[in-house]
VOBA-1610 file (N, C-alpha, C; in pm, whole numbers, padded with zeros to 5 digits, always signed):
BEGIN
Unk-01178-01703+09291Unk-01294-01714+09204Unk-01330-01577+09147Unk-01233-01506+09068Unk-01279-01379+09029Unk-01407-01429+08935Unk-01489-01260+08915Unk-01545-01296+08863Unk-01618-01146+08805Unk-01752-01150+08709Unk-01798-00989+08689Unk-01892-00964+08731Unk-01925-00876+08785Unk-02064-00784+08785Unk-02147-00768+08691Unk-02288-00759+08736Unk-02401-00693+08609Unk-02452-00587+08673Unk-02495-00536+08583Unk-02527-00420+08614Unk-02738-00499+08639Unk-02779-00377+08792Unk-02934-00387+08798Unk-03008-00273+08763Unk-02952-00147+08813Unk-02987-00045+08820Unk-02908+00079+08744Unk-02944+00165+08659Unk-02886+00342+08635Unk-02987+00399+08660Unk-02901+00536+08643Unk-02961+00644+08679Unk-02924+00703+08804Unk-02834+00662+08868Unk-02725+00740+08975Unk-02674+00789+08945Unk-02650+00902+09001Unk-02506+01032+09014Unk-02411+00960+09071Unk-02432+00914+09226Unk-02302+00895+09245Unk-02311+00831+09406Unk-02359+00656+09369Unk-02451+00633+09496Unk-02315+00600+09583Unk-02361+00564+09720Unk-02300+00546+09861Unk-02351+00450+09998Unk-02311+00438+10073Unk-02334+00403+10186Unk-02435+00285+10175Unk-02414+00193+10097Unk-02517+00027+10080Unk-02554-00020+10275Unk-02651-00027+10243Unk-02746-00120+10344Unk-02818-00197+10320Unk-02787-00368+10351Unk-02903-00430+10358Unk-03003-00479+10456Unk-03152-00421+10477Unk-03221-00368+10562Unk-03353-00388+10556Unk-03464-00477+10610Unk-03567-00533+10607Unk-03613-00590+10485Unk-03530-00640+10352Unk-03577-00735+10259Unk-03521-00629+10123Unk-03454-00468+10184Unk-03459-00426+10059Unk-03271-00375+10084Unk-03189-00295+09968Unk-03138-00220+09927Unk-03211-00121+09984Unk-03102-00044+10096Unk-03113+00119+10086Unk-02949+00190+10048Unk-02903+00266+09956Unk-02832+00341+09939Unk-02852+00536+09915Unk-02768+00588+09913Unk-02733+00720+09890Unk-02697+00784+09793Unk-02764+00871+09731Unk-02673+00942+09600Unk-02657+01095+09636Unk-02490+01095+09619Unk-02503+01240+09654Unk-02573+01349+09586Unk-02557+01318+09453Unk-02630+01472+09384Unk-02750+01452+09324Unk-02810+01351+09360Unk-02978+01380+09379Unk-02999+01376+09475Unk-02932+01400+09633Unk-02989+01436+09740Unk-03097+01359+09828Unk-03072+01267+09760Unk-03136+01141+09826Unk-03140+00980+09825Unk-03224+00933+09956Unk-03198+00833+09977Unk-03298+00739+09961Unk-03250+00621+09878Unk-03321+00508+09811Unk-03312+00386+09841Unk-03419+00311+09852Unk-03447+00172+09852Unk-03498+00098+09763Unk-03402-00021+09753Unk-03464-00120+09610Unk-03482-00216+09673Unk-03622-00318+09573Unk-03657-00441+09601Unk-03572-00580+09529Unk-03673-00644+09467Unk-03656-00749+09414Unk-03685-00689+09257Unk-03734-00571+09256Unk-03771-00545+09101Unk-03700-00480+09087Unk-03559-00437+09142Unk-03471-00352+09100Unk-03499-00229+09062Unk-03636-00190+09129Unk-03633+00011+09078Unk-03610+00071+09249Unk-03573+00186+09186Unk-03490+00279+09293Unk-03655+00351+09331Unk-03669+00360+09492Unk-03782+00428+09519Unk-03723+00542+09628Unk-03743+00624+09646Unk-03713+00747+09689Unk-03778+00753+09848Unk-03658+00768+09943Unk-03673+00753+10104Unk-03744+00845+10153Unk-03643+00927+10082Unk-03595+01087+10175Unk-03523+01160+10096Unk-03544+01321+10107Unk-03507+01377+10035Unk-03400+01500+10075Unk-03276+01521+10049Unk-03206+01636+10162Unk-03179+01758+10105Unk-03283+01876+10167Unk-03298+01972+10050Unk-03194+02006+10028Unk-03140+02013+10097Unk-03001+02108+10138Unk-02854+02092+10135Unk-02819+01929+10094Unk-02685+01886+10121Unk-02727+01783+10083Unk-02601+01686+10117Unk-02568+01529+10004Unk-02578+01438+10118Unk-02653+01294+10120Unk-02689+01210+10203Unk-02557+01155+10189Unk-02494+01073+10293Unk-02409+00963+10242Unk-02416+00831+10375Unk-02311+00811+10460Unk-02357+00715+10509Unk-02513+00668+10591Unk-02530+00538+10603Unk-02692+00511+10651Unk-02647+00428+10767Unk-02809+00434+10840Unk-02777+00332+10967Unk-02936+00329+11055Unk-02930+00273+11099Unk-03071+00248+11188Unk-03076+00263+11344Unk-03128+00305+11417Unk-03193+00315+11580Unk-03198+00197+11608Unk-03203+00119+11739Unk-03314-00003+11819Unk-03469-00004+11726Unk-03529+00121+11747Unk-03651+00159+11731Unk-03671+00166+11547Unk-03601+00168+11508Unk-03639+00130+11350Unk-03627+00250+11297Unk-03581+00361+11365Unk-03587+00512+11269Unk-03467+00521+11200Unk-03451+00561+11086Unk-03368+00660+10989Unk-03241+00699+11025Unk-03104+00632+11069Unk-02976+00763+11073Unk-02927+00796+10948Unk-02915+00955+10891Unk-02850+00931+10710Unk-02733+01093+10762Unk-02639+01051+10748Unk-02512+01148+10726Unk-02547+01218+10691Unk-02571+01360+10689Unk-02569+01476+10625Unk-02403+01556+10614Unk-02340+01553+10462Unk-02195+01534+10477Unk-02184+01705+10462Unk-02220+01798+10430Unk-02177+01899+10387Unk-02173+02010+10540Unk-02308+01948+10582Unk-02335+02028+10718Unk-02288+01980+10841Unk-02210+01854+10816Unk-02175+01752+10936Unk-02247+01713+11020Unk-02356+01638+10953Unk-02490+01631+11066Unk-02510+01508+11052Unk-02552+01400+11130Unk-02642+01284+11146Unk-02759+01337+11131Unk-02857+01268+11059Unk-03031+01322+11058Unk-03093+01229+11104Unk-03166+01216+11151Unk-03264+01089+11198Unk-03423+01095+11109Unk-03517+01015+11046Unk-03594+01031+11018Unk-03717+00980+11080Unk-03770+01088+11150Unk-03908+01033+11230Unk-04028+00952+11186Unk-04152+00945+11258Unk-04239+00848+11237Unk-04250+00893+11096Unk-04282+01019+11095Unk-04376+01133+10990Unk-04277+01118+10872Unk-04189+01047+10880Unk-04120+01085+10733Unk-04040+01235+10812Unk-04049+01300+10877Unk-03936+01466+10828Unk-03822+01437+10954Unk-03722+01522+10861Unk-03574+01443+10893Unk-03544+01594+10985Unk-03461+01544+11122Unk-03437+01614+11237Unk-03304+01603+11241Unk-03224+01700+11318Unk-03058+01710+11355Unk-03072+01580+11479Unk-02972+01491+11439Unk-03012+01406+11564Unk-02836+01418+11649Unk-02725+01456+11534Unk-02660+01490+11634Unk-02574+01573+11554Unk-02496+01670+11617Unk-02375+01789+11500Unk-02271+01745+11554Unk-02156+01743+11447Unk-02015+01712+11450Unk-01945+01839+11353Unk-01976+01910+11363Unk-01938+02040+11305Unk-01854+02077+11405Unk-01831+02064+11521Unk-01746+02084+11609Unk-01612+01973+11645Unk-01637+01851+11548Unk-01509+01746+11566Unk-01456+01682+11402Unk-01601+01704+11311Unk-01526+01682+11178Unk-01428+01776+11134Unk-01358+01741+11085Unk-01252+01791+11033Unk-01295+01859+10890Unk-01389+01788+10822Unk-01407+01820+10660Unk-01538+01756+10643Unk-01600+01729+10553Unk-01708+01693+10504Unk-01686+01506+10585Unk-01837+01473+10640Unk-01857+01365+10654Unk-01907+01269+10556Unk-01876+01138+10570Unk-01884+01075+10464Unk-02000+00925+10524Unk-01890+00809+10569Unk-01948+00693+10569Unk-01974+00684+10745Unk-02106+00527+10794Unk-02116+00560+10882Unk-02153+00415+10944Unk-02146+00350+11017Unk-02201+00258+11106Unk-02267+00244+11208Unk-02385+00140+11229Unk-02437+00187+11355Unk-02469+00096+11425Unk-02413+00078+11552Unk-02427-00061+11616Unk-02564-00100+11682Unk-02540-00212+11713Unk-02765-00310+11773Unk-02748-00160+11917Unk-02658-00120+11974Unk-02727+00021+12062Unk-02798+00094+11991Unk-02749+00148+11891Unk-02792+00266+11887Unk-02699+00363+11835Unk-02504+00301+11877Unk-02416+00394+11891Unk-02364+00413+11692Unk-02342+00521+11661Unk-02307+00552+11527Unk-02160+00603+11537Unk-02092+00549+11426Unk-01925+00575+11399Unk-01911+00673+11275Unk-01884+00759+11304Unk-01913+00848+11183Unk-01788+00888+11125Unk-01706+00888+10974Unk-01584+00910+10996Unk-01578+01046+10872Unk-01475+01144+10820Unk-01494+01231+10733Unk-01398+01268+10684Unk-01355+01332+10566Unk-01257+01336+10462Unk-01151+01393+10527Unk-01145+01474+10597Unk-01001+01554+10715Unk-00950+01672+10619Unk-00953+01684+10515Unk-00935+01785+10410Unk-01025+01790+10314Unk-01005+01907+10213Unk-01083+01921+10102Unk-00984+01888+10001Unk-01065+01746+09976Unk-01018+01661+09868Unk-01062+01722+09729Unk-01143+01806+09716Unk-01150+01814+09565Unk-01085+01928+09558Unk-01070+02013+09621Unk-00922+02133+09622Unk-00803+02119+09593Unk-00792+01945+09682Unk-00646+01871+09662Unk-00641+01844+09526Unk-00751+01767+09505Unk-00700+01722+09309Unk-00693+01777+09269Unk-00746+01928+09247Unk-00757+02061+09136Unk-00618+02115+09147Unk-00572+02156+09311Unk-00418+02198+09337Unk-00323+02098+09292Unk-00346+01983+09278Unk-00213+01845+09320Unk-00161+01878+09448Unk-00250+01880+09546Unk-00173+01871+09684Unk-00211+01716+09723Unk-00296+01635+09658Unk-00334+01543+09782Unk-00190+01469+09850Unk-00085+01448+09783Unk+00032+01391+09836Unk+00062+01425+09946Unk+00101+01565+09928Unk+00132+01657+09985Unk+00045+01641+10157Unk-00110+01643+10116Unk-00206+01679+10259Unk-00205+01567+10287Unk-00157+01432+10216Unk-00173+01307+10292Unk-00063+01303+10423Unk+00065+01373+10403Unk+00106+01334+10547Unk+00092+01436+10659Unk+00001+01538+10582Unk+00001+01667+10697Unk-00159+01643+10765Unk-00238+01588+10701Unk-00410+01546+10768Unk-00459+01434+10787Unk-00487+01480+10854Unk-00560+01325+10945Unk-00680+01383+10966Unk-00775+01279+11013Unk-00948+01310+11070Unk-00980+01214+11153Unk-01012+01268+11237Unk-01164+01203+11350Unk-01243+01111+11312Unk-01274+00998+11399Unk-01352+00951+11364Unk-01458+00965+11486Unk-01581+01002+11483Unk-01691+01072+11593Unk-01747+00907+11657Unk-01793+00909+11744Unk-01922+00793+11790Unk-02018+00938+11856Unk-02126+00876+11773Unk-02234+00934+11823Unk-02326+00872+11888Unk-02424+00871+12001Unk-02436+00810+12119Unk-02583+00768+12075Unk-02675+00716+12130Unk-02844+00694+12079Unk-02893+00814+12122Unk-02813+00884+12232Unk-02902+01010+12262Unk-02887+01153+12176Unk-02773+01119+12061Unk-02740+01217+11984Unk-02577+01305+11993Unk-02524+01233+12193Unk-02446+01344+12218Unk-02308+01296+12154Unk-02237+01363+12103Unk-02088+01356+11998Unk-01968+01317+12066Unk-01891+01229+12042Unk-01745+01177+12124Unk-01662+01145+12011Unk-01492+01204+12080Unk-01413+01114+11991Unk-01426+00980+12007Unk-01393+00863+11875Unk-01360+00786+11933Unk-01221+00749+11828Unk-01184+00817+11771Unk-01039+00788+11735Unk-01044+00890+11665Unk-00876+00924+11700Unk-00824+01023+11584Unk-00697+00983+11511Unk-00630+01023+11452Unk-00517+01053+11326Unk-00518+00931+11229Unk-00618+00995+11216Unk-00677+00886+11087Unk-00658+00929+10931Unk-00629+00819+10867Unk-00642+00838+10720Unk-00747+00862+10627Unk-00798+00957+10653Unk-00959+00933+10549Unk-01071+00840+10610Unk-01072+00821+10748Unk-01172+00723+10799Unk-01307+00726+10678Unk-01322+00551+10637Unk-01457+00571+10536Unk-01552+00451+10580Unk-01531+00376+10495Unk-01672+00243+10512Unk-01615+00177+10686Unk-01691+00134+10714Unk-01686+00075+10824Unk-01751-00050+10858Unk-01721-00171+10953Unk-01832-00263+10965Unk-01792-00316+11133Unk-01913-00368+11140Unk-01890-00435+11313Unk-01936-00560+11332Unk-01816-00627+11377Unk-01860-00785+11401Unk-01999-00837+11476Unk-02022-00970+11442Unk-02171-00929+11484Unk-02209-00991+11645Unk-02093-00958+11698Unk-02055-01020+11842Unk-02057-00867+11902Unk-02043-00757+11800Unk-02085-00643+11884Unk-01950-00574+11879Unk-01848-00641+11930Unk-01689-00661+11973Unk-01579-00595+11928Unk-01598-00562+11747Unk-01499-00527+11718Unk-01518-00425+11587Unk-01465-00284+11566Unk-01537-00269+11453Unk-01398-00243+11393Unk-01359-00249+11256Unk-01307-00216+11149Unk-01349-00127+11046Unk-01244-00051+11037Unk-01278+00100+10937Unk-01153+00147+10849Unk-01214+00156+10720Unk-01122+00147+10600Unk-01054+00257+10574Unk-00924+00336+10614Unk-00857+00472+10584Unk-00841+00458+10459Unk-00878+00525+10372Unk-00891+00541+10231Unk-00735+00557+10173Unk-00728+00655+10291Unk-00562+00764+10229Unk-00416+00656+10257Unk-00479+00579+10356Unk-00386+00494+10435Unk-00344+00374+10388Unk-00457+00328+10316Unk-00467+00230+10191Unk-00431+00056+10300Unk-00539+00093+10422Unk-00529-00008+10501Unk-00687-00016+10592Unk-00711-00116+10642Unk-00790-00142+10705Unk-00740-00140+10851Unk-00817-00065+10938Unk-00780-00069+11091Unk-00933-00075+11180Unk-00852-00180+11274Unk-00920-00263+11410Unk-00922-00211+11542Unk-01075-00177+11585Unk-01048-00154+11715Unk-01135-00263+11829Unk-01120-00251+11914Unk-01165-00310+12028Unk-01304-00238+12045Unk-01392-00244+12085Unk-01534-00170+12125Unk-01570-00243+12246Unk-01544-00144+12340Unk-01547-00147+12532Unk-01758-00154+12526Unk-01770-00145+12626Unk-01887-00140+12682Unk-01970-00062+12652Unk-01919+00075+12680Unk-01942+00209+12674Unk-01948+00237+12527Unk-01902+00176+12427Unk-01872+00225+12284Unk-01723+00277+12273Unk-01679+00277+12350Unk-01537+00343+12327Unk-01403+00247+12247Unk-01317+00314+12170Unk-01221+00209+12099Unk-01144+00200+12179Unk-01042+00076+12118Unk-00920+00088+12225Unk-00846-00054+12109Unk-00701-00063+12150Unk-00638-00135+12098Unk-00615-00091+11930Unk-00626+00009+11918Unk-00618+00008+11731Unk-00493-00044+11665Unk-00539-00150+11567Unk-00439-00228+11499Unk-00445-00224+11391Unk-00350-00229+11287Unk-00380-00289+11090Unk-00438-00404+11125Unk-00552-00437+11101Unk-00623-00551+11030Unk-00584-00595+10913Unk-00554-00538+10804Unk-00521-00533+10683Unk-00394-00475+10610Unk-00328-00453+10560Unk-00270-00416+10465Unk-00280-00410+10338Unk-00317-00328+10269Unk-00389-00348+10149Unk-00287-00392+10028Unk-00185-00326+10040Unk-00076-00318+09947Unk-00092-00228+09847Unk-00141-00097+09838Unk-00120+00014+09720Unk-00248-00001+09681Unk-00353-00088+09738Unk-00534-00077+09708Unk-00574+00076+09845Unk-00683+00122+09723Unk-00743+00216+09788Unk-00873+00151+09856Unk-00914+00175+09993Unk-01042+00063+10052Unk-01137+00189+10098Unk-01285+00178+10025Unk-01359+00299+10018Unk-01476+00226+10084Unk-01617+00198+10041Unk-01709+00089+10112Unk-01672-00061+10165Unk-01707-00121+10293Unk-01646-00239+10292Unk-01788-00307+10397Unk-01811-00424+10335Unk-01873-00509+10390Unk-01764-00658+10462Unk-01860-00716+10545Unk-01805-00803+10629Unk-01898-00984+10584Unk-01784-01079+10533Unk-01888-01207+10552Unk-01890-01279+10644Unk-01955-01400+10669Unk-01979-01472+10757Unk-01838-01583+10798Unk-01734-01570+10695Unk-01598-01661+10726Unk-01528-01526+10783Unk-01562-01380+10815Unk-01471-01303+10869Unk-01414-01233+10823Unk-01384-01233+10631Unk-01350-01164+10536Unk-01436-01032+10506Unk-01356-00954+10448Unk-01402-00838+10404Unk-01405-00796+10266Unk-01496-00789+10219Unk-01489-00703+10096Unk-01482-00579+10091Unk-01403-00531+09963Unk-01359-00392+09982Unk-01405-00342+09870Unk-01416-00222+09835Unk-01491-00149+09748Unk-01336-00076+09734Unk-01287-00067+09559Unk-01186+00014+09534Unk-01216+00122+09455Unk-01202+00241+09471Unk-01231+00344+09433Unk-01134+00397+09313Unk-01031+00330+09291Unk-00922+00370+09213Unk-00889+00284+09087Unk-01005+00195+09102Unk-00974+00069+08987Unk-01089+00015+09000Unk-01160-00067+08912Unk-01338-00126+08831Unk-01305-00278+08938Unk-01267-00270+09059Unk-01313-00392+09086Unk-01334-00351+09268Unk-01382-00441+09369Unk-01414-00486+09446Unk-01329-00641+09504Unk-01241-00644+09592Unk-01228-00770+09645Unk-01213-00786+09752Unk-01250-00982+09787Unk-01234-00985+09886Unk-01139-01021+10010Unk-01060-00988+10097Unk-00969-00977+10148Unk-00985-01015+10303Unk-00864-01132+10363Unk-00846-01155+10474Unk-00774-01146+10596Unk-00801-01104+10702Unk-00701-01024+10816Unk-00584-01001+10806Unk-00497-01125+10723Unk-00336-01139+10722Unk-00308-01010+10554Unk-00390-00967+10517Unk-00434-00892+10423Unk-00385-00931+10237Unk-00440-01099+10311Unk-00422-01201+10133Unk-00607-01170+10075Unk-00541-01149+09952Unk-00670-01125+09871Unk-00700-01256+09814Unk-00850-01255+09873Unk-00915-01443+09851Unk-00987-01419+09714Unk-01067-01347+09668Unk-01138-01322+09535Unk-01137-01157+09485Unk-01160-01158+09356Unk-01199-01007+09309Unk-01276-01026+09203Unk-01392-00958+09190Unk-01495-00919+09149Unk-01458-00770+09030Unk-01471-00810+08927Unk-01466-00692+08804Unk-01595-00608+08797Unk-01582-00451+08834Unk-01707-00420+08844Unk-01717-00283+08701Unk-01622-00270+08641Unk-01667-00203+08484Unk-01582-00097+08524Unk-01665-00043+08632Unk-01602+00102+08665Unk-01552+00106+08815Unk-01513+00232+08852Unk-01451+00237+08984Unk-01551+00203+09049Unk-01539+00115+09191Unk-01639+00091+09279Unk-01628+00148+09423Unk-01707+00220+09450Unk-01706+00321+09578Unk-01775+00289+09675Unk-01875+00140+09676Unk-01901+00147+09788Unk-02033-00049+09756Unk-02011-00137+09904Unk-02036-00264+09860Unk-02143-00316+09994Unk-02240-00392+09953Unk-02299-00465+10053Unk-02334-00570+10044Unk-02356-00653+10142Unk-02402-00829+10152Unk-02541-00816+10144Unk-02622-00872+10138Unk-02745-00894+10108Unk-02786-00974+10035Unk-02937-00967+10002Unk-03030-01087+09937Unk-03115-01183+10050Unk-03226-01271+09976Unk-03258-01328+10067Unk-03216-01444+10129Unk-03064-01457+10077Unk-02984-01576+10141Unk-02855-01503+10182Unk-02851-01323+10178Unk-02684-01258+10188Unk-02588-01319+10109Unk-02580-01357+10019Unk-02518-01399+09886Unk-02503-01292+09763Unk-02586-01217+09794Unk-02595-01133+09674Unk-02469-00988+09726Unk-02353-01014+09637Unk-02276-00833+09648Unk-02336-00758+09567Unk-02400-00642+09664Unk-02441-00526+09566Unk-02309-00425+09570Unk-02287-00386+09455Unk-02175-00312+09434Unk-02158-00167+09337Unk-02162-00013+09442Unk-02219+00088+09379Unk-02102+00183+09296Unk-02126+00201+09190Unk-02000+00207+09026Unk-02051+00383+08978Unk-01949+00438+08973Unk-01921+00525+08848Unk-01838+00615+08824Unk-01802+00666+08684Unk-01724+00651+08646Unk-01625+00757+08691Unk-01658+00821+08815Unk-01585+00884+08816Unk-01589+00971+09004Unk-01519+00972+09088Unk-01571+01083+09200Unk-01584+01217+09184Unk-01516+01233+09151Unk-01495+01436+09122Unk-01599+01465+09116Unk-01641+01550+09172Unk-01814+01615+09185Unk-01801+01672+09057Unk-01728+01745+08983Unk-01744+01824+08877Unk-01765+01713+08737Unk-01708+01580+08782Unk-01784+01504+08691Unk-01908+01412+08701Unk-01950+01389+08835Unk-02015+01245+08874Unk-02124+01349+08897Unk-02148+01525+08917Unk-02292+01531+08896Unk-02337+01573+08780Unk-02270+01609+08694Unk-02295+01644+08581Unk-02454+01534+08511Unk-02445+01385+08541Unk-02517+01333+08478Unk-02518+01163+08533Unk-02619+01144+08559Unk-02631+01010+08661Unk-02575+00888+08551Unk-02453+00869+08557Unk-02387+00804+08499Unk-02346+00664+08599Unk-02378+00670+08712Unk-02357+00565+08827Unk-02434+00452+08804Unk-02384+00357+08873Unk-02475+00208+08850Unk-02506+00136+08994Unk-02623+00075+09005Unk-02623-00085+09106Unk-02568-00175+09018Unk-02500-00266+09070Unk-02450-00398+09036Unk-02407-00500+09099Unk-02488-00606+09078Unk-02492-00732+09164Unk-02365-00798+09096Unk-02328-00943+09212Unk-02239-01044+09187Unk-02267-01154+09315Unk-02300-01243+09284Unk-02316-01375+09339Unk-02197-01420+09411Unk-02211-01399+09519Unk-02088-01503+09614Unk-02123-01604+09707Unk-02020-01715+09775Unk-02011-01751+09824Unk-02009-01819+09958Unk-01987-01712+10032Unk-02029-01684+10176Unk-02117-01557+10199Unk-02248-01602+10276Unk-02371-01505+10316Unk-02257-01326+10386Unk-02355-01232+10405Unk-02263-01141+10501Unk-02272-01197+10623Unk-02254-01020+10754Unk-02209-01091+10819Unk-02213-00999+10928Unk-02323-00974+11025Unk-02224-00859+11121Unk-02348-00729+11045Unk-02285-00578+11130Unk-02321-00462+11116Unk-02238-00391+10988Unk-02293-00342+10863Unk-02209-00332+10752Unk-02305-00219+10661
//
């Protein structure tokens, strides 16, 4: 059932990390430095603000507070009662490169994963070929109490992530790897068993949400669409989204609604130049599904 996108929202640089989260849209834009929530009226209202660096993945506590990636400094932030945002945990000591996307399970526990190189060095040099078989990155779990663990390494670009909603299993999209991989989630938070879930076949998988039949939607960063895709890694629908799509969530007040975040371009030297990014909805089929 392919199908297109509309556009709800401009005026993004260059949004990220979709959450759907007490009745609204919260996403990320890196180069306005902050983080936004939309309603039903489709305007962007302003969370949080990061003086200092680029928000990207989101996630929530038990207790209802704030987790937002801080990618430049490799920080999780937490945002207190008061609104002001605290180090809640540093991975400056296990990221490899700038952090990116993030998940966070009904504990508390956060999966944090990050670029493993400097990708915009790579495109300017033409090395990325090249650093794709020499780098790999970490992917962190960070604990409710803040303290930092591996929980997988030699990874492809670890990015979007989601967790079944049995708790059980999370899946996380290697960008570079151009596959989706499965782990087991023990007691403790720890992975184990890592498998291809997916095979993408020459698709790049950047944001990815989870629905309620078990499928995944994928956010493609390398081509104007979004689809959705199943374990044996057959593509069930695709969604035309104008421009490259970097990042996707389930939601609405029935989880029917794909919000899907567009523009025209990653390269920081083009995507901040001028909030050329979009929200854009598409009506599906099956509600979401799970931690996403």
């Amino acid at each position: 059932m392919a199908g297109t996108a509309e556009i709800i929202a401009q005026g993004v640089y260059f949004g990220e990390g979709p959450r759907w989260h007490d009745g609204r849209l919260w996403l990320s834009d890196f180069y306005a430095r902050t983080v936004y929530s939309m309603g039903d009226d489709h305007k962007l209202v302003a969370e949080c603000v990061l003086t200092d660096d680029q928000p990207s993945g989101l996630g929530w506590l038990p207790d209802g507070r704030l987790l937002v990636v801080s990618m430049v400094q490799r920080k999780v932030l937490r945002r207190e009662g008061d609104g002001t945002l605290v180090t809640h945990a540093d991975l400056s000591g296990l990221a490899e490169f700038h952090c990116n996307d993030m998940v966070v399970d009904a504990k508390g526990r956060a999966y944090v994963g990050n670029f493993g190189f400097d990708l915009e060095h790579a495109f300017e040099t033409e090395t990325v070929n090249q650093l794709l078989h020499e780098k790999t990155a970490t992917l962190a779990r960070v604990d409710p109490d803040g303290s930092v663990h591996v929980a997988a390494q030699g990874l492809k670009f670890p990015n979007g992530a989601v967790i079944t909603p049995d708790g059980r299993l999370l899946v996380v999209a290697e960008t570079l790897g151009q596959t989706l991989t499965a782990f087991d989630i023990a007691d403790d938070g720890s992975l184990h068993d890592r498998r291809v879930w997916a095979d993408l076949g020459g698709r790049a998988p950047d944001g990815i949400c989870l629905d309620a039949d078990g499928d995944i939607w994928v956010a493609n960063p390398l081509a104007p669409e979004c689809f959705l895709v199943a374990e044996d890694g057959g593509v069930v629908d695709v969604i035309d989204t104008g421009d490259p799509c970097f990042a996707c969530a389930l939601g609405g007040a029935d989880g029917r609604t794909l919000y899907l975040l567009t523009a025209p371009s990653s390269r920081a030297a083009k995507a901040a130049q001028a909030p050329k990014g979009a929200v854009r909805v598409a009506r599906v089929e099956t509600p979401g599904a799970g931690l996403r």
